[in-house]
N, C-alpha and C positions, 0 to 999 in steps of 0.2 A: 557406601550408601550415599555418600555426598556426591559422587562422580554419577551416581542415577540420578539423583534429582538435579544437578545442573545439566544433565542431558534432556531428563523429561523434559524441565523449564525450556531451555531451548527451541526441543521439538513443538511443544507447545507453542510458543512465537512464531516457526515458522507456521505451522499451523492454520494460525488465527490471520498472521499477515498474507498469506499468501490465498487465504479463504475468501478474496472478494468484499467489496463495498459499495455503496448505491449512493449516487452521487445524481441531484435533483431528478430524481425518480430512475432514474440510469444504473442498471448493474454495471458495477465494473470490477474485469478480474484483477486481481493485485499478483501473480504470478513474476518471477523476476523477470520473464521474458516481456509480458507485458508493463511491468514498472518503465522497464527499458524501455517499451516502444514510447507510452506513454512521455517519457523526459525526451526522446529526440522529436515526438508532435510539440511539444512547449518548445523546446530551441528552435522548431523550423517557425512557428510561428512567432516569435520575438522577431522574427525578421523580415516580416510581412504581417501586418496591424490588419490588415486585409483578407489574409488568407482564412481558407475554408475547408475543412477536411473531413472525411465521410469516416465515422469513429465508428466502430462495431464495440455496441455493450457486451458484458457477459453473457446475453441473454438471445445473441444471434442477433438481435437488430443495429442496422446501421440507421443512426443520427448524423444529421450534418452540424458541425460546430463550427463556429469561429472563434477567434483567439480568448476570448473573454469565455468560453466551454469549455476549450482545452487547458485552458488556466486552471478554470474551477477545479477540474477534473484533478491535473496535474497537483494542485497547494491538497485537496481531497486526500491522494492516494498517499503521497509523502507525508501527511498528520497521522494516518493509521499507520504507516509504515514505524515512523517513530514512536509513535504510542506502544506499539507492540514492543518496542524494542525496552520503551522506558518501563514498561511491566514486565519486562524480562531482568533487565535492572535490579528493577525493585526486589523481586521473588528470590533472586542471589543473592541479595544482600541480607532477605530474610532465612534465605539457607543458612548463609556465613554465620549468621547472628545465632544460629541453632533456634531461631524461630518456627521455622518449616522444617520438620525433621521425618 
């Protein structure tokens, strides 16, 4: 029973992390493939204060951003990314504990 509900809990977090977030009025999907794009837009723009890059929301529209959007975006995705995981944390620990049985 305990190897299902740390399964669930898991599937759960992927879940919820991979479910997408809205970031100042912006869908954005949280998908590992786009986590990834997302962290190589923030590396490319650290290297160019300047730069400008035409970002496609979840939602089919492309926005233009510059570094201070793709930033946002970027600290955005990475806080639910960790959040999910630090509630995935938690619910184990409430398993172990035979809290959540």
């Amino acid at each position: 029973k305990l190897r299902r509900l740390r399964a669930y809990a898991a599937a759960k977090r992927y879940e919820v992390e991979t479910g997408g977030v809205v970031v100042a009025g912006t869908p954005v999907a949280t998908d590992r493939d786009s986590q990834n794009l997302i962290s190589g837009a923030l590396a490319l723009s650290s290297t160019n204060a300047s730069l400008t890059i035409r970002f496609k929301g979840a939602d089919g529209t492309f926005r233009t951003l510059d570094a201070g959007g793709i930033q946002a975006i970027a600290l955005a995705v990475a806080g639910h990314v960790q959040a999910c995981f630090a509630a995935e944390a938690s619910v184990l620990s409430s398993i172990e504990a035979g809290d959540i049985t």
